[in-house]
N, C-alpha and C positions, 0 to 999 in steps of 0.2 A: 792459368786462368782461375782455377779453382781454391789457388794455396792459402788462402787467405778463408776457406770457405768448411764450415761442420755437414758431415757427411747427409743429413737433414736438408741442409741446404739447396744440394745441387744434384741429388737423389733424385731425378725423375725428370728432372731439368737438362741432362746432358743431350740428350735428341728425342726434343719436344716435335709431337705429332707437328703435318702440316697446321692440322685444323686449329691446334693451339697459336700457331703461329698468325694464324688468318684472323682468329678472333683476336687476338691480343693487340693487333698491328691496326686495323680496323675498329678498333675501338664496341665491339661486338659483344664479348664476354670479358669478367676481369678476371684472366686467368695468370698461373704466375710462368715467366719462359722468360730463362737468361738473356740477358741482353747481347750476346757476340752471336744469339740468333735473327735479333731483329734489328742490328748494325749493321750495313752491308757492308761496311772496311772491315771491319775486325769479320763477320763471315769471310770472304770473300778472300782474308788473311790465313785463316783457318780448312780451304778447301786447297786439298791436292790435287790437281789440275792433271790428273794421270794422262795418259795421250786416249784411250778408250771416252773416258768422261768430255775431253776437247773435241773428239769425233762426232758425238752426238750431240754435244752444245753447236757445234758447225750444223749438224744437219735441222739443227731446231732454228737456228739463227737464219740457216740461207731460205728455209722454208718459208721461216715469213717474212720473207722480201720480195715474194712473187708469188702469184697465183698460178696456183697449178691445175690441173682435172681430177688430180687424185689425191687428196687430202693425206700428208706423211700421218703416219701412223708409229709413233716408239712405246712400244712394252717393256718396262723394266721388271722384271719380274727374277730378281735376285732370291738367295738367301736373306735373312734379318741382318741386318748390320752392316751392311756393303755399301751403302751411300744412295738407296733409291729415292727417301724424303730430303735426303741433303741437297741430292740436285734437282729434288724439284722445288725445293726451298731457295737454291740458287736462283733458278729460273725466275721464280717471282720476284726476286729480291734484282736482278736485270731487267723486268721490263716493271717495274714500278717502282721504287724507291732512284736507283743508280741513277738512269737519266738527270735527275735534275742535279746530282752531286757528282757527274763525270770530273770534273777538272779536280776533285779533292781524291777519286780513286787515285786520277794520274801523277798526282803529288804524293800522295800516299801510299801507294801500291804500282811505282812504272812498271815492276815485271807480269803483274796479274795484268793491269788492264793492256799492255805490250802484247800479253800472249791473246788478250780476248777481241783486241780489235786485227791481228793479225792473220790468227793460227781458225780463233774460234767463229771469225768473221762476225761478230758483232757490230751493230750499226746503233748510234743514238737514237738517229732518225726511226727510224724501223722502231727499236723498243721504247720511246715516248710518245708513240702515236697507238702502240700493241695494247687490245684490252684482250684483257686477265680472265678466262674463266675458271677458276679452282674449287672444287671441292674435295673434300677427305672427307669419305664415305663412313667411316670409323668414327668419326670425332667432330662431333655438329653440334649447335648450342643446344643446349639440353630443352630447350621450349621450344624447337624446331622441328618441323618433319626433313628430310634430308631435300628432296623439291623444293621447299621453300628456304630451303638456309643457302641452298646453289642460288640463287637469285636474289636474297637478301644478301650477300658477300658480292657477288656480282655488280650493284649497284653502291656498293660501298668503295670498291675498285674503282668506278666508275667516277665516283663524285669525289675520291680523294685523288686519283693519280691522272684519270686521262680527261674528264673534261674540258679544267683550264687549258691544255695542250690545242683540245680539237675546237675551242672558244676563238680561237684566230682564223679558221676557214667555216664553222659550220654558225649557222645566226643561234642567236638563244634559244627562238621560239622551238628550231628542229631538233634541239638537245635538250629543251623540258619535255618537248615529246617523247624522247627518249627515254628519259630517265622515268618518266610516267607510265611508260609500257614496263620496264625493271621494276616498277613498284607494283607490277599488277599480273605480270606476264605466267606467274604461278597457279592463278586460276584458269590457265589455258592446260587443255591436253597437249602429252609430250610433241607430238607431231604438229598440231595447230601453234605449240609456241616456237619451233621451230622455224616454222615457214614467216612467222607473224615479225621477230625477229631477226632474220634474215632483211624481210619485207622494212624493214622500218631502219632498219642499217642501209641497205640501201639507199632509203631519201634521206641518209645525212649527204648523200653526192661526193665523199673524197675515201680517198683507200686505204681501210683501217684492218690491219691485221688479228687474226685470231686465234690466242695461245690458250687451249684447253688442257688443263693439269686436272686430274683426278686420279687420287690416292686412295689405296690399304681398299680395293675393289672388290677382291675376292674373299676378303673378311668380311667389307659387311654384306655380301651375301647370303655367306654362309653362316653370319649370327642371325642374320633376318628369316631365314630357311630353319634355322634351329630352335628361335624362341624369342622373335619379334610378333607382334600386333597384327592384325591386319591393315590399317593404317599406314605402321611403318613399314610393312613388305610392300604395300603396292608407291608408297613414295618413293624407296631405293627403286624398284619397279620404269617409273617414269622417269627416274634421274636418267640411266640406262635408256629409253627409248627415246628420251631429248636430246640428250649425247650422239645416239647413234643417227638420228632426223637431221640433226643441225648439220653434221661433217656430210652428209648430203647434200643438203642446200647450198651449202659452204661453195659448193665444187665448182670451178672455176667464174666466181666470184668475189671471192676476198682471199689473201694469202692465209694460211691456216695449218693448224697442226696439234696433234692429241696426243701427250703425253698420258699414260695410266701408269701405274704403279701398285703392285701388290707383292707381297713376300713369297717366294717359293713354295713354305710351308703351306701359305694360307690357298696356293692357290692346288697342290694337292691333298688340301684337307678340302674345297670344294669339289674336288674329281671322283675325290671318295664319296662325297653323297650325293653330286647332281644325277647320277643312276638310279638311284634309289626311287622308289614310289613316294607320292606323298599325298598329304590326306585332307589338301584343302585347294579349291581353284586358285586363291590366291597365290598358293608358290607354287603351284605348278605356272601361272603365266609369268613370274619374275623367272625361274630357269630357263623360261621361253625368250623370257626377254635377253639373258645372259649367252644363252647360244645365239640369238640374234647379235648380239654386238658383238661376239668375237667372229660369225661367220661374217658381218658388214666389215669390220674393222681390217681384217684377213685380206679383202679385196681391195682394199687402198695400198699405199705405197708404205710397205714397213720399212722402221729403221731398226738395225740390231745393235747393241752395245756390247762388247765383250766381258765375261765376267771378271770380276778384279783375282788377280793371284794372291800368292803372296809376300811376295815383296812390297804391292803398291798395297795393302792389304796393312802390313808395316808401316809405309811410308802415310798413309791416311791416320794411323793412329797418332805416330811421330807430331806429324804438323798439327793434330787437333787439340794434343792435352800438352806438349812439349816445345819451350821455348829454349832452346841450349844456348848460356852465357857464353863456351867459348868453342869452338870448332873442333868435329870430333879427333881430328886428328890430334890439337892441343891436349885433349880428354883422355883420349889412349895415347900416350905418348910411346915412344919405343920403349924405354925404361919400364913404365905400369905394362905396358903386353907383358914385357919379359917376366917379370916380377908376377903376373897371374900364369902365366904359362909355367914357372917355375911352380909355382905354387898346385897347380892343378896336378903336376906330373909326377908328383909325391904320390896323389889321391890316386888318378888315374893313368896314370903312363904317360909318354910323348906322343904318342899318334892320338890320343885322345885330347890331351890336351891344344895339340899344335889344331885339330879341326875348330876345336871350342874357341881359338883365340881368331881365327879366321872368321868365326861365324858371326862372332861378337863384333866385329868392326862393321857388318850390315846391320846388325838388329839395335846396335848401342844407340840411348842410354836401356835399352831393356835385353835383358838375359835373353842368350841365344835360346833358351826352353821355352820363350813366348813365341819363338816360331810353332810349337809343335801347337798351341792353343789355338794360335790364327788359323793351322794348318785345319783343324776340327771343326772350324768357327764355319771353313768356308770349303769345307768338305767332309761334310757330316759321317760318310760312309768312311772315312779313314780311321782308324784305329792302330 
């Protein structure tokens, strides 16, 4: 994807924030982000479908196709680089873009969309009627407070992917009501816009699913905690107590389901200072607020993901930057083994070399020593 590209280029671009992606797609900020992230064939080409990541795309999928009492709840809360923005990058890129281009995935991609209508229980119906709530806490348009950019992208969602859909069962007049509380609904307090919300989805009278993705959480807390405004603490603030109000109201009422996402770093560099004193009411009620959404969030229905190893760890790289012209076995033929195994047992012996040519047929086309990187990448404490 890149070979054609100066390292300038595609330098910051290989895994653009969600927020990049929301504004760029949305027509929000002109930010620059590769296009195989806002293509959902070539995404969608480019995502390894590990069986862990199919687990939780199932539990995200069957979630909202029914209403439940207790709103699921998935924390990804990986290492940096493991696939937490990828798939919630996915996610969006399935209930708003895909629907209306299903029959070009299944032309284009039979074994992805095989595996997503099969394995991952994905439904058309379900994801072109699902509205989007996302934000990335981390990365908001720079003339936004974070409250008001969840509700400016929210109504942008709204009027490019799911209107036309709900324009066949809902009259006009109940969906400019809608869309007229999305333009306003930000000068409501978190709990008043919750209910009001709720309240207003309701009288559209048909059953619309609700997929809440919020990203990079525990970083902006703890940059907002460290050397945000009062303004911007008590915005992240509200994001958090409209979040945690809604999946309330939610309850058995619409099908629903709250994806979050933050980095393992980020969220023991928040552990590290939520203890700590501090020396303004303002963060003290945003860590109020933050123990409140993880103690509310705790009592709904979690889903777990398992962490990626490293073979699939391999295998995500493999499929994201590597296209192999002919089949590895063609690639390593017996001859080329022999001829590196020859070759290495000069340097290092036979038992070193005979492990080396074995390891090399999982990790190829990358040196078996890029195991030991992966191995670091996604277990820090190894050495």
């Amino acid at each position: 994807m890149y070979r054609r590209l100066e390292p300038q280029e595609y330098v910051g671009k290989l895994a653009p924030s969600l927020g990049m992606i929301l504004q760029k797609d949305l027509n929000i900020a002109n930010v620059e982000v590769s296009e195989e992230f806002l293509d959902p064939i070539t995404f969608l080409a480019a995502t390894y479908f590990r069986e862990p990541l199919v687990d939780a795309l199932k539990a995200v999928n069957t979630s909202l196709q029914r209403t439940s009492e207790a709103v699921p709840v998935l924390s990804l809360t990986h290492a940096m680089g493991l696939g937490k923005t990828h798939f919630l990058t996915l996610l969006y890129h399935l209930y708003t873009k895909v629907p209306a281009m299903w029959s070009s995935v299944e032309e284009g991609l039979p074994e992805e969309s095989d595996l997503l209508a099969e394995k991952a229980s994905y439904r058309i119906d379900t994801a072109e009627r699902t509205l989007v709530i996302a934000i990335d806490l981390k990365y908001i348009p720079s003339e936004l407070l974070p409250y008001n950019a969840l509700f400016l992208t929210l109504g942008k969602i709204f009027e490019k992917y799911k209107r036309r859909v709900l324009e066949a069962e809902v009259s006009r007049a109940k969906l400019n009501s809608f869309e007229e509380l999305l333009r306003r609904i930000d000068s409501y307090e978190p709990r008043d816009a919750a209910r009001k919300f709720v309240e207003t989805l309701s009288g559209l009278a048909v059953n619309i699913p609700i997929l809440i993705m919020v990203d990079e959480i525990y970083a902006a807390v703890f940059e907002a905690i460290a050397g945000a405004s009062g303004d911007y603490i008590n915005s992240v603030r509200k994001v958090l107590l409209f979040l945690t109000s809604l999946i309330d109201e939610l309850r058995g009422k619409f099908p629903a389901v709250l994806v979050y996402a933050s980095a393992m770093q980020d969220v023991q560099r928040w552990r590290d200072v939520a203890g700590l004193s501090v020396d303004r009411d303002d963060k003290k009620w945003l860590k109020e607020a933050v123990e409140y959404f993880e103690e509310r969030t705790r009592r709904f229905a979690p889903i777990n993901v398992r962490d990626v190893s490293e073979e699939e760890a391999l295998e995500i790289v493999k499929k994201r930057i590597v296209r192999l012209k002919v089949s590895i076995d063609e690639a390593l033929s017996s001859s080329a083994i022999e001829e590196i195994r020859r070759a290495l047992s000069e340097i290092v012996g036979n038992p070193e070399a005979a492990r080396f040519v074995d390891e090399l047929r999982r990790t190829y086309p990358f040196s078996p020593v890029y195991r030991e990187l992966v191995r670091k990448l996604i277990t820090p404490a190894y050495s």
